[in-house]
C-alpha positions in Angstrom: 87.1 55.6 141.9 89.4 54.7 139.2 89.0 57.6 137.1 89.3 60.1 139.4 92.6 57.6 140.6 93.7 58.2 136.9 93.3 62.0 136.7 95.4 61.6 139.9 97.6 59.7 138.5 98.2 62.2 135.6 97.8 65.8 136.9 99.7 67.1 133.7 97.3 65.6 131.3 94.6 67.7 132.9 96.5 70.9 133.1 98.0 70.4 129.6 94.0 69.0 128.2 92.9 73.0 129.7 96.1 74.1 127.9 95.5 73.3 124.5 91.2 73.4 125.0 89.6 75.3 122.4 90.1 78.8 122.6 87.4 81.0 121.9 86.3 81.6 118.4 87.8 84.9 117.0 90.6 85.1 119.6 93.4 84.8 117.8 92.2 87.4 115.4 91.5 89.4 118.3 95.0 89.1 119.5 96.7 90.1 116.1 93.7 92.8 115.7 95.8 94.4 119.1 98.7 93.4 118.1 98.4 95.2 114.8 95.5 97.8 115.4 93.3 97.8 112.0 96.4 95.5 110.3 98.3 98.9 110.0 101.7 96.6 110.4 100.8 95.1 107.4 99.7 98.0 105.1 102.7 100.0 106.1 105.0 96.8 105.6 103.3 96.0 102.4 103.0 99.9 100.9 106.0 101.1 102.4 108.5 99.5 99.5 105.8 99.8 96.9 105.5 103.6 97.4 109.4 104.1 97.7 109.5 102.3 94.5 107.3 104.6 92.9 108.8 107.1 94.4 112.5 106.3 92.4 110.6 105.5 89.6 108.8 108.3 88.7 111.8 110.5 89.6 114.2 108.8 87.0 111.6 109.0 84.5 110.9 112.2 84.9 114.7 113.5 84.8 115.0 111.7 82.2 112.1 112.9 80.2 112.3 116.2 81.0 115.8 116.3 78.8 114.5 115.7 75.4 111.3 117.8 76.6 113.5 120.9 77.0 115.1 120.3 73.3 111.7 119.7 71.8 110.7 123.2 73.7 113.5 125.0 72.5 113.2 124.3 69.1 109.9 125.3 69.2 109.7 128.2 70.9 112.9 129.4 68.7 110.7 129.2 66.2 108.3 131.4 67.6 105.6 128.9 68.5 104.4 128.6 72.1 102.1 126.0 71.6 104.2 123.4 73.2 105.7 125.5 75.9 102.5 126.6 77.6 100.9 123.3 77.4 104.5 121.7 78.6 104.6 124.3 81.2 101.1 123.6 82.9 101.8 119.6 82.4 105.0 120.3 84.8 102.7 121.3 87.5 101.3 117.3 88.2 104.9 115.7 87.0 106.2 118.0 89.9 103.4 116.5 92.0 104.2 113.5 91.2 108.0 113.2 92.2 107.3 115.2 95.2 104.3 113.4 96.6 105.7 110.3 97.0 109.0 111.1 98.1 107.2 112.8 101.5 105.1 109.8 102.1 108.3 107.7 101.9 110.7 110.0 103.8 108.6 112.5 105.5 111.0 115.5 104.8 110.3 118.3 102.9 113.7 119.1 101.7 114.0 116.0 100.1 110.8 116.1 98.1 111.9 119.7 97.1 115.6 118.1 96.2 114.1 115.3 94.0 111.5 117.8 92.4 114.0 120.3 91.4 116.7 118.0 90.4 113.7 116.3 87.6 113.0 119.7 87.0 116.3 121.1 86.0 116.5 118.7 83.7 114.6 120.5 81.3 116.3 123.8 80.9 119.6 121.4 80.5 117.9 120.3 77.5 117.2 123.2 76.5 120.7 124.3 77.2 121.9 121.3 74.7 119.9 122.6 72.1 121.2 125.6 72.0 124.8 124.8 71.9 123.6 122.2 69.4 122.2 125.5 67.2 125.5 127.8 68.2 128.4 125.2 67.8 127.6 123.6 65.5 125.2 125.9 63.3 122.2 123.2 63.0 118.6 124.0 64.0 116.8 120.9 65.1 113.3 122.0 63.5 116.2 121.2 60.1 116.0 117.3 61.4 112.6 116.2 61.8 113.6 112.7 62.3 116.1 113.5 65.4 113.0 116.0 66.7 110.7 113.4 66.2 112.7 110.8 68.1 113.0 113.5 70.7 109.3 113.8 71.2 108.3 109.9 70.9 111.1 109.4 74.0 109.7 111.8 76.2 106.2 110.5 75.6 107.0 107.0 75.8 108.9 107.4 79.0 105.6 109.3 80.4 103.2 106.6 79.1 105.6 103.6 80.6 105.5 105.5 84.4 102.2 106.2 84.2 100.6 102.9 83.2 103.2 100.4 84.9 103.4 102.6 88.4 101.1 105.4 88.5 98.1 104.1 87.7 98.5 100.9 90.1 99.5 102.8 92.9 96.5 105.3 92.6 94.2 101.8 92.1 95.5 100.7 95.9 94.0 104.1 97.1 90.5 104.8 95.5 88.5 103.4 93.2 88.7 102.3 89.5 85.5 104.7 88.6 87.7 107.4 90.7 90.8 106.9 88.8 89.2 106.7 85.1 87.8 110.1 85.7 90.8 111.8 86.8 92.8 110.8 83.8 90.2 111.3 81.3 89.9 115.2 83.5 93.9 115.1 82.8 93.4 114.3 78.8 91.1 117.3 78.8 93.1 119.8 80.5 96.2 118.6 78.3 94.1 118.9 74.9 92.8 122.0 76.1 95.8 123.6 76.9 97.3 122.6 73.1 93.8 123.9 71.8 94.4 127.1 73.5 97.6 127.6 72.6 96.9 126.8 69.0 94.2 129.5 68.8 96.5 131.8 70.9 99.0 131.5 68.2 96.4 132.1 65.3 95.1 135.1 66.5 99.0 136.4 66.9 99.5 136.3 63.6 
């Protein structure tokens, strides 16, 4: 018959028609679903970067606010208030979390994270440090400039405020859920407030 004498006539039609049929709905996803077992490729190739950026972030930030931090905590414990230097000391606990916690996930060594953490941490006494050379060179106490204190103060909250909103708080939203987020930082604004409430009423009573 002349069609089978066509298909004769063109055997790689055929083959190439069975070639390129319709494959079966859902098989390509299929082959990328092995390929890539629950798209973890993906997320680790998409989080990877955004979690080592993080990472640098927050640990920059926090060396660098934890300088005018340890002024600001000198001058005020000088003085004989502790107020600031218990609630700064409880607040160091999740700023230590958050240089170390990232730094594992990115490099998976715990000497690192410990590296990072203590080199942001040092910071602090360095300030502290300044402060006093400040007071013994050059025979000025910083509670005498409320300006330069002042500055001191609105630098290290601004650098917390800036980390938190434009990385933290994005990179917690990728993890849980908004409901789950809100409620940790409003727990965070209590335990802060109460520890300056505290320490206020500790400081009272001392007197």
């Amino acid at each position: 018959p002349e069609g089978g004498d066509a298909a004769a006539a063109q055997p790689g039609a055929r083959i190439e028609e069975v070639e390129l049929g319709d494959q079966p709905a859902g098989a390509g996803s299929r082959a990328e679903a092995l390929a890539c077992p629950d798209g973890l490729m993906d997320k680790q190739a998409s989080t990877g970067p955004s979690m080592e950026r993080v990472s640098m972030a927050t640990f920059i930030a926090m060396t660098v606010h934890n300088f005018p931090e340890g002024m600001a905590v000198f001058s005020d414990g000088a003085g004989g208030s502790w107020m600031l230097a218990v609630a700064i000391a409880l607040h160091n606990i999740p700023e230590g979390a958050a240089v170390a916690i990232p730094t594992y996930q990115t490099s998976k060594s715990f000497f690192r994270a410990f590296v990072m953490t203590f080199i942001a941490g040092i910071a602090q006494p360095l300030g502290a440090a300044g402060a006093w050379l400040i007071l013994e060179l050059c025979g000025a106490d910083l509670k005498d400039h409320p300006r330069l204190m002042g500055a001191a103060k609105a630098i290290t909250a601004g650098i917390m405020v800036c980390i938190s909103l434009l990385e933290l708080v994005p990179e917690a939203l990728k993890g849980v859920s908004p409901l789950a987020v809100t409620l940790t930082m409003v727990a965070a604004f209590l335990v802060m407030e109460g520890t300056i409430i505290f320490g206020e009423i500790a400081e009272q009573a001392s007197q």
